[in-house]
C-alpha positions as CSV (number, residue, x, y, z in Angstrom):
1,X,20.0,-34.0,5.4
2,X,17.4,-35.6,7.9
3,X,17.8,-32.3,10.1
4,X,17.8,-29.8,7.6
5,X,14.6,-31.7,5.8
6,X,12.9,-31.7,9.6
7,X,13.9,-27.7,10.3
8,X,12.1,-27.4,6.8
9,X,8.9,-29.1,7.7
10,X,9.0,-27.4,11.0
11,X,8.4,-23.8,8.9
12,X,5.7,-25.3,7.0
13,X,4.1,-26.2,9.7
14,X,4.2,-22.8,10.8
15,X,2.5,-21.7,7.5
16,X,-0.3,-24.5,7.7
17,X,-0.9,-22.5,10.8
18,X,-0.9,-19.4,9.9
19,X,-2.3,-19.8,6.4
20,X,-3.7,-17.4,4.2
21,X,-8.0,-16.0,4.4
22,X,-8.6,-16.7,0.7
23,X,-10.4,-14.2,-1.4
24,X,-11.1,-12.7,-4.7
25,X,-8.1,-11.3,-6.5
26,X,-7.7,-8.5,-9.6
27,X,-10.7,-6.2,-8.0
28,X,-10.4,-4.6,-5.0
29,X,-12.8,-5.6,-2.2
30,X,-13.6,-6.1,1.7
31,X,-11.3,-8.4,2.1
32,X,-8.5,-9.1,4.9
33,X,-5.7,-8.7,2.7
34,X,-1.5,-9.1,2.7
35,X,-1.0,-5.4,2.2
36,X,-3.1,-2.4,3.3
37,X,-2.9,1.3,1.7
38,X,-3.3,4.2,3.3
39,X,-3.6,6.2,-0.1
40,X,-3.6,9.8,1.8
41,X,-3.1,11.4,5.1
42,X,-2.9,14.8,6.5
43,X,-1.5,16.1,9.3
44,X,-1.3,20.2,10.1
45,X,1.9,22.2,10.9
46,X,2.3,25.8,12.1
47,X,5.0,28.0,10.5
48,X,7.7,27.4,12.5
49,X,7.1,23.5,11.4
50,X,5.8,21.9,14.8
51,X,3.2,19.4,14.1
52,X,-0.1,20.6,14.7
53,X,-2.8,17.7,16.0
54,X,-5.0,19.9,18.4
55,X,-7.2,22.8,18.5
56,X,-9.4,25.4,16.1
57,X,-8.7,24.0,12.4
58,X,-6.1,20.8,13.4
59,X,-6.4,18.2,10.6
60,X,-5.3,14.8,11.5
61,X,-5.7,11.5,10.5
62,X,-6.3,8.0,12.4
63,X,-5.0,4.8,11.2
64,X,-6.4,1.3,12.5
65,X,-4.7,-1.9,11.8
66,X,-6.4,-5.2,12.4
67,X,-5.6,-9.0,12.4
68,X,-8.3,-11.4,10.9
69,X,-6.2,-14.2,12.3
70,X,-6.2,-16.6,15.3
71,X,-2.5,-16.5,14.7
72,X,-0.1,-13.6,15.7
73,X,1.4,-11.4,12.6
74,X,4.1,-8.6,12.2
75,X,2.6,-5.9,10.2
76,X,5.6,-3.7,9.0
77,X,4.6,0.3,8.0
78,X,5.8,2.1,5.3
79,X,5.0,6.2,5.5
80,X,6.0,8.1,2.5
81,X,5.6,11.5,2.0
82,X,3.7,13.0,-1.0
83,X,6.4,12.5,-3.4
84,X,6.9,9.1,-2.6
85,X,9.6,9.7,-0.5
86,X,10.2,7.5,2.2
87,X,9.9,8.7,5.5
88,X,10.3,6.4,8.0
89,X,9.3,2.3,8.5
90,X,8.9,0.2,11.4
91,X,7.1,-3.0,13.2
92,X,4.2,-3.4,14.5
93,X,3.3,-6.7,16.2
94,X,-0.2,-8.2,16.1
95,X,-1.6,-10.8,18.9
96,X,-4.4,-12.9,17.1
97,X,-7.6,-10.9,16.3
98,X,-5.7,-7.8,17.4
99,X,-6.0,-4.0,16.7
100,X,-3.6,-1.5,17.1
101,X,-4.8,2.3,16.2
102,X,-2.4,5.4,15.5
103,X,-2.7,8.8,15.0
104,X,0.1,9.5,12.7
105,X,0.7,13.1,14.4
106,X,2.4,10.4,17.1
107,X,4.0,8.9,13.9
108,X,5.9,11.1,12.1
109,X,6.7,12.8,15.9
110,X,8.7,9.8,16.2
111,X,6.0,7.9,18.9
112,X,5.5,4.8,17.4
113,X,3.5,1.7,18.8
114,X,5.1,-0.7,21.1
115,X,4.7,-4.5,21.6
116,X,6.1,-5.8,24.7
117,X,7.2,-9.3,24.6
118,X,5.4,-11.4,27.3
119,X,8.0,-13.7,29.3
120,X,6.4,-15.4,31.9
121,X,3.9,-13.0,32.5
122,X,6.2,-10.1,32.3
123,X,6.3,-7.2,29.7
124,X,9.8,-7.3,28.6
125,X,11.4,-5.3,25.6
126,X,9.6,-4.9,22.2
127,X,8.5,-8.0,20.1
128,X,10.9,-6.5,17.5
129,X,14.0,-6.1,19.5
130,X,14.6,-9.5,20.8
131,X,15.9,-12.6,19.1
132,X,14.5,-14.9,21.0
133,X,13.1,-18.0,20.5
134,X,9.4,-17.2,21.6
135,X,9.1,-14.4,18.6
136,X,10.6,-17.2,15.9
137,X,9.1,-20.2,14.4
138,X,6.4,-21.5,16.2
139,X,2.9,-21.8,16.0
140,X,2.3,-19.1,18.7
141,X,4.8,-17.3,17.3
142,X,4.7,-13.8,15.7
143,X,7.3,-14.3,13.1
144,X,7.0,-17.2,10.6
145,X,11.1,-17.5,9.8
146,X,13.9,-16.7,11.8
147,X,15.7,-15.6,8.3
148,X,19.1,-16.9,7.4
149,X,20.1,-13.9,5.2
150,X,18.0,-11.1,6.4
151,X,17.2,-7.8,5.0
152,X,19.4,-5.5,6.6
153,X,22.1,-6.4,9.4
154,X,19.8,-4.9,12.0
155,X,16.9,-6.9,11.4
156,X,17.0,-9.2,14.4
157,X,18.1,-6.5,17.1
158,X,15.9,-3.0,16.4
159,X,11.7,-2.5,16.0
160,X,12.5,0.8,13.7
161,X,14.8,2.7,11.5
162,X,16.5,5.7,12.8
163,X,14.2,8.6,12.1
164,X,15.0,12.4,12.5
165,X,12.0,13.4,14.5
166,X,11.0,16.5,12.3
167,X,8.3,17.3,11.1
168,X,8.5,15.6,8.0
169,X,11.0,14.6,5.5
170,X,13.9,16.5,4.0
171,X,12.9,16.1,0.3
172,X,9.7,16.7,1.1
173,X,11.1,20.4,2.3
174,X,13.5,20.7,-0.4
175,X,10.5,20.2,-3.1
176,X,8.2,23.2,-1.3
177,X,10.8,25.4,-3.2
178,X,9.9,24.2,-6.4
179,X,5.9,24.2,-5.4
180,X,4.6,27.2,-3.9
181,X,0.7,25.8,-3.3
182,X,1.6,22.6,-1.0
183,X,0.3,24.7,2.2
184,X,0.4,23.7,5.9
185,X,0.3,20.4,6.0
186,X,2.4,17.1,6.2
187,X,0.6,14.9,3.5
188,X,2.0,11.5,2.0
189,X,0.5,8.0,2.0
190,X,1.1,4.5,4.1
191,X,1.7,0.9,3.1
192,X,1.2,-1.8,5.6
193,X,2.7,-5.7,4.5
194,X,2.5,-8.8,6.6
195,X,6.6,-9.4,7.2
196,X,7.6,-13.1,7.4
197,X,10.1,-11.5,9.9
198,X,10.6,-8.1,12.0
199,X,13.1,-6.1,9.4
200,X,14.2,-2.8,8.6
201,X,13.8,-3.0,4.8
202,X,11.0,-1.4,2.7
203,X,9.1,-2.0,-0.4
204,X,11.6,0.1,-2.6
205,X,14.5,-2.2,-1.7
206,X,14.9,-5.3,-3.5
207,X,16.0,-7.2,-0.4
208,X,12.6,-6.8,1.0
209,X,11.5,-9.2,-1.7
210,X,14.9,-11.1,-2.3
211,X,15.0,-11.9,1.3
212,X,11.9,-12.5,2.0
213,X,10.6,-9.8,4.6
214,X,7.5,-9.4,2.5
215,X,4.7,-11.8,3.6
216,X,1.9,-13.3,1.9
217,X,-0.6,-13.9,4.5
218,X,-4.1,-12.2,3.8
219,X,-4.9,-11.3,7.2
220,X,-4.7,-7.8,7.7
221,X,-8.1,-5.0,7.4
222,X,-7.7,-1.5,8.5
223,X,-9.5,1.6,8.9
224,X,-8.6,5.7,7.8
225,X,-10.1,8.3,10.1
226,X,-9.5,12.0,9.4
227,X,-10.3,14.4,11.9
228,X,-10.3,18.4,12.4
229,X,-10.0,20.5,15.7
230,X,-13.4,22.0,14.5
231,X,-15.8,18.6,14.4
232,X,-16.4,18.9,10.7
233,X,-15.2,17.4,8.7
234,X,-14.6,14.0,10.4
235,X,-14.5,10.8,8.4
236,X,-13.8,7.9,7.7
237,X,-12.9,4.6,4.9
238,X,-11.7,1.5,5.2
239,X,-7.8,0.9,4.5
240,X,-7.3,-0.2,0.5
241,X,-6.9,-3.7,1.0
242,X,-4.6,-5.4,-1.7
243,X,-4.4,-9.4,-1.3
244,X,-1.8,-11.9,-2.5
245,X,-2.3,-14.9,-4.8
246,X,0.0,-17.3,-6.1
247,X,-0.8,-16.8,-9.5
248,X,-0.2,-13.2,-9.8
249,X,3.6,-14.6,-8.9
250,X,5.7,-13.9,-11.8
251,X,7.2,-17.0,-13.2
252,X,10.2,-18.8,-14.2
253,X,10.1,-17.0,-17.9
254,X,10.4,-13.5,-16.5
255,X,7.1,-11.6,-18.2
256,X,6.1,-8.3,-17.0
257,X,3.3,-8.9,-14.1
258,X,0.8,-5.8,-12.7
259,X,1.2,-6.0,-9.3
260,X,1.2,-3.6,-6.8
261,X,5.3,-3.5,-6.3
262,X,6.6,-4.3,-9.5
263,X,7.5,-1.0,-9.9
264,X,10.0,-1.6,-7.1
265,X,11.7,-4.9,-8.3
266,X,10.4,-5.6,-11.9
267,X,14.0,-6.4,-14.3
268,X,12.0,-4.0,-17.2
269,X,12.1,-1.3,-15.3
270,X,14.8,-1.7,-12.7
271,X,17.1,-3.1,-15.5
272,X,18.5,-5.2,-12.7
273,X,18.5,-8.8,-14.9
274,X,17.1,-11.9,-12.9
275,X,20.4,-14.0,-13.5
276,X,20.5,-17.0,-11.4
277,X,23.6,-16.3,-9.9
278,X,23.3,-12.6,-9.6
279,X,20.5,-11.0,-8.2
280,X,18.1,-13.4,-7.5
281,X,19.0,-16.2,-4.6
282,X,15.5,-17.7,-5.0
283,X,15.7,-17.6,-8.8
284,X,14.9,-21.4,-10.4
285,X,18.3,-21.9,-11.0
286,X,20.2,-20.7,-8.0
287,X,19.9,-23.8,-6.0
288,X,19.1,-27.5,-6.3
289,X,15.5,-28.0,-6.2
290,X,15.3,-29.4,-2.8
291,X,16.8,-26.2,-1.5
292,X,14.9,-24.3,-3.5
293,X,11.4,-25.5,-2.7
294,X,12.3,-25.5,1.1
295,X,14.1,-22.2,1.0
296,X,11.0,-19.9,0.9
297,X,7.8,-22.0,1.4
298,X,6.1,-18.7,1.6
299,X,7.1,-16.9,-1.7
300,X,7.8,-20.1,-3.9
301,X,4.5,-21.3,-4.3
302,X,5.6,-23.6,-7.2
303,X,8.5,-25.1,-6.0
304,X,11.6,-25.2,-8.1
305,X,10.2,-25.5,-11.8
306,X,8.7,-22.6,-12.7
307,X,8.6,-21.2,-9.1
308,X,6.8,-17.6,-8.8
309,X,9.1,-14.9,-7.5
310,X,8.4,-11.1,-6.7
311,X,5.2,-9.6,-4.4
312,X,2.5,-11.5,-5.7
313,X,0.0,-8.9,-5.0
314,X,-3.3,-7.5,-7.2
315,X,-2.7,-4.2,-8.4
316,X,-4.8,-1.5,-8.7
317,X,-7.1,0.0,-11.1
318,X,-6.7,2.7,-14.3
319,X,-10.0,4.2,-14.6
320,X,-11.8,5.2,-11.7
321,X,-15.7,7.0,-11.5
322,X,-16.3,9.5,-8.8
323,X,-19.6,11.4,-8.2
324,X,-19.4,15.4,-7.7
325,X,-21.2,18.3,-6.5
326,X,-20.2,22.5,-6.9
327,X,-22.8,23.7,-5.0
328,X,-20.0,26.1,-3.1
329,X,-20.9,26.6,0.9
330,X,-23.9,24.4,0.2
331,X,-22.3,21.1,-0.4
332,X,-18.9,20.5,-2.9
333,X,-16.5,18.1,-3.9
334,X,-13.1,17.1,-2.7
335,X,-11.3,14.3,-5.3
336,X,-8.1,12.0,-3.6
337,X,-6.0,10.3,-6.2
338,X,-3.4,8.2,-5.6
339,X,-0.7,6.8,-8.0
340,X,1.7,4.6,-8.6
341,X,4.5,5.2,-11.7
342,X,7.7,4.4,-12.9
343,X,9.2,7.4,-13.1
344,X,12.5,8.7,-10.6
345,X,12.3,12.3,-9.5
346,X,15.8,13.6,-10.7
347,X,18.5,14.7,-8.0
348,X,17.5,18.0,-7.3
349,X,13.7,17.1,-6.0
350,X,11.9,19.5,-8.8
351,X,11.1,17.1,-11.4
352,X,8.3,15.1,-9.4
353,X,5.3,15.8,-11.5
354,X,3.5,12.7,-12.8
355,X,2.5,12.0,-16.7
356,X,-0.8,13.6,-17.6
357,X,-4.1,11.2,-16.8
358,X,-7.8,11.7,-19.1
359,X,-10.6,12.7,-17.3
360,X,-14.3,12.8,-18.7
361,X,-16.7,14.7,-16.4
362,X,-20.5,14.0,-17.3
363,X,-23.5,16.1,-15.6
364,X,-26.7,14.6,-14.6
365,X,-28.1,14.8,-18.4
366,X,-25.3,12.8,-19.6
367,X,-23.4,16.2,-21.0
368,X,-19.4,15.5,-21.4
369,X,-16.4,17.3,-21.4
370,X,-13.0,15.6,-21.4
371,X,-9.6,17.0,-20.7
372,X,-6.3,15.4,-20.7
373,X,-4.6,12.9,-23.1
374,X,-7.6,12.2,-25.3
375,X,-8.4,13.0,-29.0
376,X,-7.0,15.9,-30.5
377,X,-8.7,18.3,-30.1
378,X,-9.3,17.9,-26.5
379,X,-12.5,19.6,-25.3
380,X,-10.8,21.6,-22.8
381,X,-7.8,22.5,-21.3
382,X,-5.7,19.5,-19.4
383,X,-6.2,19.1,-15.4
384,X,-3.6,16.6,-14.2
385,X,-3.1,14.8,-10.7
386,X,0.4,15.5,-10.4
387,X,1.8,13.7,-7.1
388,X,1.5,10.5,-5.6
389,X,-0.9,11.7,-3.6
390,X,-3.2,14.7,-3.0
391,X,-6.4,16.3,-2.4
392,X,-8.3,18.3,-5.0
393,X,-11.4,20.0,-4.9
394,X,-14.0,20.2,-7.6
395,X,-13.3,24.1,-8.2
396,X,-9.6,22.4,-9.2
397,X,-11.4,21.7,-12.4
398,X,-13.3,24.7,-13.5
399,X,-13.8,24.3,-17.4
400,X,-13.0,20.6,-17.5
401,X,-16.7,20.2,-16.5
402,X,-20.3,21.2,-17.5
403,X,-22.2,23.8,-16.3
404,X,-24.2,22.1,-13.7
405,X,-24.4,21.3,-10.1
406,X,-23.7,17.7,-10.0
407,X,-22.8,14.9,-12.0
408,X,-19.7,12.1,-12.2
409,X,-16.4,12.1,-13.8
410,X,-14.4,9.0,-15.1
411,X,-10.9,9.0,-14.7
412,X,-8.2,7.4,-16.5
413,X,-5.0,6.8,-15.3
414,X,-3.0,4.7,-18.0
415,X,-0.3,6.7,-19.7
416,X,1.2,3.8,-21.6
417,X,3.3,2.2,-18.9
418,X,2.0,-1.2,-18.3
419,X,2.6,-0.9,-14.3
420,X,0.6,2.4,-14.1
421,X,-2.0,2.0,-11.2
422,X,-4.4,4.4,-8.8
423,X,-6.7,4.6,-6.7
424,X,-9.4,7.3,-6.0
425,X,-12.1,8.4,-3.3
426,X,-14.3,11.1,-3.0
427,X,-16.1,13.6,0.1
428,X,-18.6,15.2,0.1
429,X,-18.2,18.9,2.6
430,X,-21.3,20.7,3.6
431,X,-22.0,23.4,6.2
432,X,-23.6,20.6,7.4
433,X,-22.6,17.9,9.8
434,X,-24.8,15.6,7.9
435,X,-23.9,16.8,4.6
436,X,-19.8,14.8,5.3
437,X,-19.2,11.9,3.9
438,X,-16.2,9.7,2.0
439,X,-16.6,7.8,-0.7
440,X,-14.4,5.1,-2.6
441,X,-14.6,5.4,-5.9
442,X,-15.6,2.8,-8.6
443,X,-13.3,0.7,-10.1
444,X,-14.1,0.5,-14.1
445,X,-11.9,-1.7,-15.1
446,X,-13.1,-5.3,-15.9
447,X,-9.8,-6.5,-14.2
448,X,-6.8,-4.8,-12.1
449,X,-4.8,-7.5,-13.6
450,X,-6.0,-7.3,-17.1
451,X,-7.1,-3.7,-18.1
452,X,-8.3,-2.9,-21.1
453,X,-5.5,-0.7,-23.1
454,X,-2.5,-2.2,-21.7
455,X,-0.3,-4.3,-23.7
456,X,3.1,-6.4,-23.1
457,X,2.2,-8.2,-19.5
458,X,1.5,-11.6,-18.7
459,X,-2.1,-12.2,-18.8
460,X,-3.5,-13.7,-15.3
461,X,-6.0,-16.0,-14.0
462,X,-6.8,-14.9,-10.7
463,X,-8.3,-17.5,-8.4
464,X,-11.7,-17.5,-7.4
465,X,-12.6,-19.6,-4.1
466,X,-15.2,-21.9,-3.5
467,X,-14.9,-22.5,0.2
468,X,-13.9,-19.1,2.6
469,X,-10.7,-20.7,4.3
470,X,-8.8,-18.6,7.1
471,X,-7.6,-19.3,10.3
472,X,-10.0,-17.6,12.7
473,X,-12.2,-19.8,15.1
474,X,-15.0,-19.9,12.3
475,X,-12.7,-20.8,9.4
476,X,-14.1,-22.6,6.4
477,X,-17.5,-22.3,7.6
C-alpha cells in the first residue's frame, strides 16, 4: 500500500508541474487551450490524384502548433477528411515553449514531424517510439503517465498509425461518386489534444477517453495559414482553441453535457450504458475510492463521489454572425462552416449530408431575408451547409439575401440535437492584395454551454478565474 500510495503521489506531482493555464470557459477566446481545431484546410491535387503544393494556382494550408508551457507536452493530431472521416493520427512532441509548424501537403503525403529523443546529448529515435524512462513520469518529462491499460496495444512502441500514403482517404474517394461539385482539392479539418501519453487512439474511440489518452492541460495555441502558388490569397487565423474545465465533466448521475466530444462517447447517443462494471473502468463504482481517486488524477477531478468522467471540454457555438460583400471581381465573400452532429453516414458513403441550419442575411439598412428551418413560410428557398466542413462563397446564396452589396448574415446551427455545435469564419477576396483578409466570426450565443433553444442537458457553471495561473516563467503574475 505504502508503494502504490508513493507511485500515486509521484504522478501528481507530475501534474502540479505541469498544471493547467486557467481561463475562461463556455465562449471561445485567445486562450492556450487543451484541444485546438483546425476547422478547414485545403490542399490541391491534379487529375491523376498527386498532391499538388507548388506552382501557378497550388492551394495549401500551414498549421502551427505551440506550447504555452515551461513543461514538455505530447500534442496528438487528428486529420479528418471533409466527411469526418478519419484519415490518419499521430504524435507530436513539444519541448517547453515549443513550436512545431506543418504544411499538411507533407501530412497527408505521409511526412510527418519527428521528435528525437535526446540521450546524453544524442538524437536517438522519436519521443514516441521509445518506452523509456526519460519520456514517462517526470517532471521533465513529456508524458505525464506511463498508462497501465493503454489505448491500443501499440501505444508505447509506434509515433503513428499505419497510413496509405495516397492522396487522401478512401471514403473520401468513394463519396466523390455521389457528389459531383467537390473539385480538386483534398479538404477536411484537424483536431489537436494534449495526450497524457503517446497513443494511437483518436477522439471517435471510446478508449481514448476510457483510458485516458486525452489530456486536460490548457497549454496548447496554434496558428492556420493558407497559401496559393499565385500570392493571393494568403492568410491567415489563429487555431480554434477549445479549453478544459472540471466542471464541464459530466458527473456521477450521467446528464447529457455540451462538450466538444460528447458526440463520440456520450451513453444518449452511443447507447453504450455507463455500467460500472461494463464500459466504464473509471466509473464511481468500479473501484474502491482510493483506487479510484489515484487512478486518473488527471480526468477525475472529484475524486470518487461524484467524480467527472468524459472530455471535459467547452463546446462550441449555434448561431454564428458573419459580415459579407458581392461586389464580384471587386471584392466578395467566402463563408467556412464547420459542424459537429450526431448523425452516421450509412455504409455506402452517400448519405453524408447534414440536417438543414437557418440563416438570416441582413443588408446594411437592416433588410432581412431568412432561409432554412424557420417559420413557415420561409422567405426564400433553403441554403444548407451540408458537410463537416467546406467553403462557400457568397454567390452560394443568391436569393437567400437582399439586393445589396454588403451587409451580415446570422447563422443558426441548432437542429434540435442538444450536442449540435459549429464554428464559422469568413474572407474577404479582392483583385487586391490588400483587399484579403479572414475573419472569425461572432459567437451569438450567451453561452456555448448553455444556448438558448436547447433543452435536456445539464446546465453548467463554468469557472471564471481571478488570478491567471500557468506554468510559464511569468505564471500567476
Amino acid at each position: 500500500m505504502k508503494k502504490t500510495l508513493l507511485t500515486c503521489l509521484a504522478i501528481v506531482a507530475v501534474f502540479a508541474v505541469a498544471s493547467s493555464a486557467s481561463a475562461i470557459t463556455c465562449t471561445i477566446d485567445q486562450r492556450p487551450a487543451a484541444t485546438l481545431l483546425v476547422p478547414y484546410f485545403q490542399v490541391s491535387y491534379d487529375d491523376a490524384g498527386n498532391l499538388v503544393s507548388t506552382g501557378v494556382g497550388a492551394r495549401d494550408t500551414i498549421v502551427t502548433i505551440g506550447n504555452a508551457s515551461s513543461s514538455p507536452m505530447i500534442a496528438h493530431v487528428n486529420v479528418y477528411d471533409r466527411f469526418s472521416e478519419l484519415v490518419l493520427d499521430f504524435n507530436v512532441a513539444l519541448t517547453g515553449f515549443d513550436l512545431q509548424a506543418m504544411r499538411i501537403s507533407d501530412i497527408i503525403g505521409g511526412n510527418l514531424p519527428n521528435t528525437p529523443l535526446d540521450v546524453d546529448g544524442e538524437p536517438l529515435g522519436d519521443v514516441c517510439q521509445r518506452a523509456d524512462p526519460d519520456v514517462y513520469p517526470d517532471p521533465d518529462g513529456f508524458i505525464r503517465v506511463f498508462p497501465l491499460v493503454p489505448a491500443t496495444t501499440l501505444d508505447n512502441t509506434l509515433a503513428t498509425t499505419e497510413y496509405n500514403q495516397q492522396f487522401f482517404s478512401v471514403a473520401e474517394q468513394l463519396r466523390r461518386d455521389c457528389f459531383d461539385d467537390l473539385g480538386p482539392l483534398a479538404i477536411g479539418y484537424i483536431v489537436i489534444d494534449h495526450a497524457n501519453y503517446c497513443n494511437l487512439s483518436d477522439p471517435t474511440d471510446p478508449n481514448y477517453y476510457y483510458n485516458n489518452a486525452l489530456g486536460n492541460e490548457n497549454n496548447l495555441f496554434g496558428e492556420i495559414i493558407f497559401t496559393s502558388g499565385l500570392g493571393i490569397p494568403t492568410y491567415a487565423l489563429s487555431t480554434v482553441n477549445i479549453e478544459a474545465d472540471s466542471a464541464i465533466a459530466v458527473t456521477a448521475g450521467f446528464d447529457i453535457t455540451r462538450t466538444f466530444y460528447a458526440r463520440y462517447w456520450e451513453p444518449a447517443i452511443t447507447g453504450i450504458p455507463y455500467l460500472p462494471a461494463n464500459n466504464c473502468p473509471n466509473c464511481p463504482g468500479t473501484n474502491d475510492e482510493f483506487d479510484l481517486a489515484f487512478t486518473s488524477p488527471w480526468n477525475i477531478p472529484g475524486g470518487a463521489e461524484g467524480a467527472g468522467i468524459g472530455d471535459g471540454r467547452e463546446p462550441l457555438g449555434l448561431k454564428w454572425a458573419a459580415r459579407w460583400f458581392d461586389l464580384g471581381l471587386t471584392i466578395t465573400s467566402n463563408f467556412r462552416a464547420w459542424r459537429s452532429s450526431t448523425f452516421n453516414p450509412d455504409s455506402d458513403g452517400c448519405d453524408v449530408l447534414l440536417p438543414q441550419m437557418a440563416s438570416t442575411f441582413y443588408d446594411e439598412d437592416e433588410q432581412t431575408t431568412t432561409s432554412g428551418v424557420c417559420p413557415s413560410p420561409c422567405t426564400q428557398e433553403q441554403f444548407n451547409f451540408p458537410l463537416e466542413t467546406q467553403q462557400e462563397n457568397i454567390i452560394f446564396f443568391i436569393g437567400a439575401f437582399p439586393g445589396a452589396p454588403a451587409g451580415w448574415v446570422a447563422f443558426d446551427f441548432n437542429t434540435g440535437s442538444s450536442l449540435d455545435q459549429a464554428w464559422v469564419d469568413y474572407a474577404f477576396e479582392g483583385a487586391l492584395a490588400f483587399e484579403t483578409v479572414l475573419v472569425p466570426g461572432t459567437q451569438l450565443d450567451p453561452s456555448s454551454c448553455n444556448p438558448i433553444g436547447v433543452t435536456g442537458v445539464e446546465l453548467v457553471t463554468p469557472a471564471v478565474p481571478s488570478v491567471p495561473t500557468g506554468t510559464g516563467p511569468f505564471a500567476g503574475q
